[in-house]
C-alpha positions in Angstrom: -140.4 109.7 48.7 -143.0 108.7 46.2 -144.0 111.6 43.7 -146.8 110.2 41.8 -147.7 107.0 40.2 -147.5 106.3 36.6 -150.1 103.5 34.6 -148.7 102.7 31.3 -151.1 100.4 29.3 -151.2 98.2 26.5 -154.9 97.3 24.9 -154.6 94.3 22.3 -156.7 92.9 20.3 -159.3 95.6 20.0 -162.2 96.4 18.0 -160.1 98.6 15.1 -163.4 100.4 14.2 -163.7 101.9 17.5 -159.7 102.8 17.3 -160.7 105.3 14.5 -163.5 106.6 16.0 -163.1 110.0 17.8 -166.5 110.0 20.0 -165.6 106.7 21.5 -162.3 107.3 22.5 -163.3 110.6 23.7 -165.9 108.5 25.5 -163.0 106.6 27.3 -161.3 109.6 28.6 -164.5 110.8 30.0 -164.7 107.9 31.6 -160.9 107.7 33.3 -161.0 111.3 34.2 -164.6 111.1 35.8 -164.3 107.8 37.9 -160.9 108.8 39.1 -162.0 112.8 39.9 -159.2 114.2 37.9 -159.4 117.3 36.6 -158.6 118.8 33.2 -156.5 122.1 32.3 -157.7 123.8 29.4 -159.1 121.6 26.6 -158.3 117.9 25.4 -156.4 117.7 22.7 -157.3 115.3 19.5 -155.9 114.4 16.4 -157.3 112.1 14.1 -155.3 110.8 11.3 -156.6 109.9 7.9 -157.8 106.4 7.9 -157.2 104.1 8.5 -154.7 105.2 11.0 -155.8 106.0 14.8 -156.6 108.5 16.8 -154.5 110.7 19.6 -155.5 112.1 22.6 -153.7 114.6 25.5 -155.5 115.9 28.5 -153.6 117.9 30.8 -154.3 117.9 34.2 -154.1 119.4 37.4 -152.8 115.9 38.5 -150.2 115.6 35.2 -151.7 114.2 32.1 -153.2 111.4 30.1 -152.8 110.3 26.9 -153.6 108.0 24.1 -152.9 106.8 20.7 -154.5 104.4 18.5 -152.9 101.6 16.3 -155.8 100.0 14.4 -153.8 98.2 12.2 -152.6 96.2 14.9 -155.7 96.5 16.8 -153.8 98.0 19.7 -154.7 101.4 21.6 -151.9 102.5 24.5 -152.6 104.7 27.5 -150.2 106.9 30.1 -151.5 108.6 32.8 -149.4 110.1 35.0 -150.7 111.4 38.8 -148.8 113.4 41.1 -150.6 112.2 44.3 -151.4 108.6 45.5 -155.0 107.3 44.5 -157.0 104.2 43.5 -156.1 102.6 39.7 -158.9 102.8 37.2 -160.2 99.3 36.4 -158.1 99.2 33.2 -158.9 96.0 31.9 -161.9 95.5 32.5 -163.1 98.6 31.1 -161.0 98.6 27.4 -162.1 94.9 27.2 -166.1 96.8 27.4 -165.4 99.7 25.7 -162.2 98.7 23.2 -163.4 94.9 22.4 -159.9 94.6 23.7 -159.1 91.0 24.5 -155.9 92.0 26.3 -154.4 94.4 28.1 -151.2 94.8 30.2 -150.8 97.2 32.7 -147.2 98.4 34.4 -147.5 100.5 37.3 -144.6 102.7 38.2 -144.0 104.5 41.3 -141.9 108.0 40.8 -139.5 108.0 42.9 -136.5 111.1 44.5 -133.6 110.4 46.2 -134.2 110.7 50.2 -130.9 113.0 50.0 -130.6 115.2 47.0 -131.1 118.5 45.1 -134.5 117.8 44.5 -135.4 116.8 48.5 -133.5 119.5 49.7 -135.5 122.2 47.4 -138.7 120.3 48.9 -137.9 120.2 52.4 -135.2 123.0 52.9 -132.5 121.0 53.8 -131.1 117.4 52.8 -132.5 114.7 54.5 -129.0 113.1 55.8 -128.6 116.7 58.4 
């Protein structure tokens, strides 16, 4: 039984100015959460180091989470978002090549997976799956 669906994402090669820059990368979460109709707990949650380092960034959601942090010394940026139901993936690369100048990104998709017969299946349906 599939749980969720994790992206992790890798963005090389990007602009480091706009790695250090707290409106744009808010402007990328905007961006994820509104195209995909995800919905944030609470606030965001920033943090940006003294430069030249990067920025971080942690939205919970009703979904799970996304996050970010910035490497502008290696003119990285990496992603993780995390959703507990099945929907579409954001266009990742094409949209950090856009709004990151990234000239590469790399993108693993995981499927979270539980046992068909276990603790956790038989909390979720009331009884394993083998009876």
């Amino acid at each position: 039984m599939i749980l969720g669906t994790e992206w992790v994402i890798d963005a090389v090669g990007c602009n480091p100015a706009i790695l250090t820059d707290l409106k744009r990368m808010r402007a990328v979460f905007d961006r994820v959460i509104s195209d995909l109709d995800l919905h944030v707990q609470g606030e965001v949650v920033w943090h940006q180091f003294s430069l030249p380092d990067g920025v971080s960034g942690l939205a919970l959601l009703s979904e799970s989470h996304l996050a970010c942090h910035t490497y502008p010394e290696f003119r990285a940026a990496t992603f993780n978002l995390y959703c507990c139901r099945n929907r579409d993936s954001w266009p990742w690369e094409t949209m950090l090549k856009e709004m990151l100048g990234a000239t590469g990104v790399t993108i693993r998709v995981i499927d979270r997976l539980i046992q068909e017969d276990g603790p956790i299946m038989e909390k979720l349906v009331g009884r394993s799956a083998s009876k």
